[in-house]
Backbone as a printed PyTorch tensor [residue, N CA C, xyz], in Angstrom:
tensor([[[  0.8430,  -1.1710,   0.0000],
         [  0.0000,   0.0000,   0.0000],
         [  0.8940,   1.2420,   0.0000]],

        [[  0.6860,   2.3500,  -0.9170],
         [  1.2120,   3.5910,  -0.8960],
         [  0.5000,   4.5540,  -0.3790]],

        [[  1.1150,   5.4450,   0.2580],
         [  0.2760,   6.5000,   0.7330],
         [  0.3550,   8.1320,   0.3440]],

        [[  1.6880,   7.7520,  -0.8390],
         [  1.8870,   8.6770,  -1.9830],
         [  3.3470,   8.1680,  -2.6760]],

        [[  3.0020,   8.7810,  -3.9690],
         [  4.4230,   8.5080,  -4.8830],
         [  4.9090,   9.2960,  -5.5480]],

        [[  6.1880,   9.4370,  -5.7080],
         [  6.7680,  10.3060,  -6.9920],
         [  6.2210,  10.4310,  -8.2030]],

        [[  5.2920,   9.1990,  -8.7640],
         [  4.6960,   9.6600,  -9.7960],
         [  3.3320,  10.1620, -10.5330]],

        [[  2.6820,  10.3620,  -8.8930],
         [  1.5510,  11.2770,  -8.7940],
         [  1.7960,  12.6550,  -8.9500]],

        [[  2.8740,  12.8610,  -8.9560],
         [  3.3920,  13.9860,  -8.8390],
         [  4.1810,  14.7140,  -9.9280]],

        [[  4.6670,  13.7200, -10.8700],
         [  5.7070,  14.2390, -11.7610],
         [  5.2460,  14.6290, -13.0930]],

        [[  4.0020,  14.9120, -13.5110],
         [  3.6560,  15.8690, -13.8750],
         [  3.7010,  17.0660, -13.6460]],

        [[  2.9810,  17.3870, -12.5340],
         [  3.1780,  18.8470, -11.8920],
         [  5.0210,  19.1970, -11.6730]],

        [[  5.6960,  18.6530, -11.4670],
         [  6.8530,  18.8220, -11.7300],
         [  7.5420,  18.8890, -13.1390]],

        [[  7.3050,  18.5280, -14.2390],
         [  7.5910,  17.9570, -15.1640],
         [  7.5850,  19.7550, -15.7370]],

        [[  6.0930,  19.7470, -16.1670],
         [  5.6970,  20.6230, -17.1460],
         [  6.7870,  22.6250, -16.8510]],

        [[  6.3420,  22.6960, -15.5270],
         [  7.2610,  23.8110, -14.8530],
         [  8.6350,  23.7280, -15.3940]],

        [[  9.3150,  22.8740, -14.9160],
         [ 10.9940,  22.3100, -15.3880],
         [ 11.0070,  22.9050, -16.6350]],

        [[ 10.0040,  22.2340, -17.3440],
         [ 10.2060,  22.6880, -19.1960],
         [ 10.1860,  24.3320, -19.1570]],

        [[  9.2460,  24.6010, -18.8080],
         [  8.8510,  25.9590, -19.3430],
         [  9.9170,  27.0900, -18.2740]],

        [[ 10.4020,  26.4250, -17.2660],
         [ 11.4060,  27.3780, -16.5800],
         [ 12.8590,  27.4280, -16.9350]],

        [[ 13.3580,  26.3190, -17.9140],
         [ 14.9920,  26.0890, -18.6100],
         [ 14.2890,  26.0930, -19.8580]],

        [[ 13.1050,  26.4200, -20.6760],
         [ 12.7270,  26.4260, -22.3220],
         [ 13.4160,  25.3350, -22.9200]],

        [[ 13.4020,  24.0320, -22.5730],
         [ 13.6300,  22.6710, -22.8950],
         [ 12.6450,  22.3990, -23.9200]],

        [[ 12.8040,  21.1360, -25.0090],
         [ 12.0320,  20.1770, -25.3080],
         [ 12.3800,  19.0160, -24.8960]],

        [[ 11.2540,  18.2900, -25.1670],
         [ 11.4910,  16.6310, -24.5790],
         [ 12.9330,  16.2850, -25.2180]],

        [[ 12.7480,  16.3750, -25.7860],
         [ 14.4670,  15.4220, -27.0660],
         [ 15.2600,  16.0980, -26.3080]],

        [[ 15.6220,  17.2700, -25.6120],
         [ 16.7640,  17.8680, -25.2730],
         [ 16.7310,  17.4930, -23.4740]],

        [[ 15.9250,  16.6860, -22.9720],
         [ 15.8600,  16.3900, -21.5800],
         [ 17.2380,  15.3180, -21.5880]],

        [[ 17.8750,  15.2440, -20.4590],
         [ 19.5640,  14.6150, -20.2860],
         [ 18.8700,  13.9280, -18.9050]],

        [[ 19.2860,  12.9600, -18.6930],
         [ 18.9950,  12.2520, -17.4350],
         [ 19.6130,  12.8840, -16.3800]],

        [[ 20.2650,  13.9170, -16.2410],
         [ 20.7310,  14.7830, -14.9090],
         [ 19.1850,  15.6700, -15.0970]],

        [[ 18.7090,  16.1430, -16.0950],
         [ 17.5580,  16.5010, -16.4580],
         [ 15.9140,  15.8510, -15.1500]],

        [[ 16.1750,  14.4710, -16.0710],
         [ 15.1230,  13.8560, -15.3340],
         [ 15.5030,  13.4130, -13.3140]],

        [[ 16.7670,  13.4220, -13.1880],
         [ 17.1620,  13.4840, -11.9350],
         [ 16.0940,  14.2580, -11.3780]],

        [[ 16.3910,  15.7220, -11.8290],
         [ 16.0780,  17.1910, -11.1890],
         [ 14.6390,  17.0330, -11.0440]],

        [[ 13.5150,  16.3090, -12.4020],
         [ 12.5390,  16.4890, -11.7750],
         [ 11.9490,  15.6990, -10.3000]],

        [[ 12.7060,  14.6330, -10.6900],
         [ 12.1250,  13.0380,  -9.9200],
         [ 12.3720,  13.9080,  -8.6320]],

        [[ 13.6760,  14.6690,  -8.3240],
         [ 13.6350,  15.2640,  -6.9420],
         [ 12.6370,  16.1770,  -6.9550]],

        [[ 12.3300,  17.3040,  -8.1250],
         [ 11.1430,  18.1940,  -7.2890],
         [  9.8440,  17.2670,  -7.0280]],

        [[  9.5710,  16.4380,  -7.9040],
         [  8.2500,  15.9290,  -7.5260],
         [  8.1070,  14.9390,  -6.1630]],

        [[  9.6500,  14.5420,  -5.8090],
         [  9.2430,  14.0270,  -4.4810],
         [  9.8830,  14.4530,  -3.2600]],

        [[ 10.3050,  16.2150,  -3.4210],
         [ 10.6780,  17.0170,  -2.2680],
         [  9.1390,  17.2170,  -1.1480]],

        [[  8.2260,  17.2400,  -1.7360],
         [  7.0050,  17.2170,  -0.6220],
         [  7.3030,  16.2290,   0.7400]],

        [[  7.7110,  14.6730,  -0.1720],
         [  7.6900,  13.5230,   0.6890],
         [  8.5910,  14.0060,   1.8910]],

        [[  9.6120,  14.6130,   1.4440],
         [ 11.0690,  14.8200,   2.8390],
         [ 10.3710,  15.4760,   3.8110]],

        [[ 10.1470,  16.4210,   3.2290],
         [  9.1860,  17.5620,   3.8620],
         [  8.5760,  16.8380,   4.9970]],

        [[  7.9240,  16.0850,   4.7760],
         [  7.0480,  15.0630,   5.4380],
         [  7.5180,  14.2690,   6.3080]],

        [[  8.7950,  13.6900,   5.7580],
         [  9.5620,  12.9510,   7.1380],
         [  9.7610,  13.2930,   7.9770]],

        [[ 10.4690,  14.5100,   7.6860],
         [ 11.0780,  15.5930,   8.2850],
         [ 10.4370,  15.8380,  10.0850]]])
């Protein structure tokens, strides 16, 4: 059972990223997708915290 995930989230992370570095998909670099996977699951720390 989850009680939340990174990828409920990585949309709302996703789309921002683009439009705040003026990226396209083809030009995303996996240090790229790093960056989002962390904003979309900085809430969770938050939470541990």
């Amino acid at each position: 059972m989850y009680f939340d995930r990174i990828d409920y989230h990585h949309a709302s992370a996703y789309e921002p990223y683009m439009q705040k570095f003026q990226k396209d998909e083809e030009e995303l670099t996996e240090t790229d997708m790093d960056v989002i996977e962390y904003y979309a699951g900085n809430h969770i720390g938050f939470f541990l915290t």
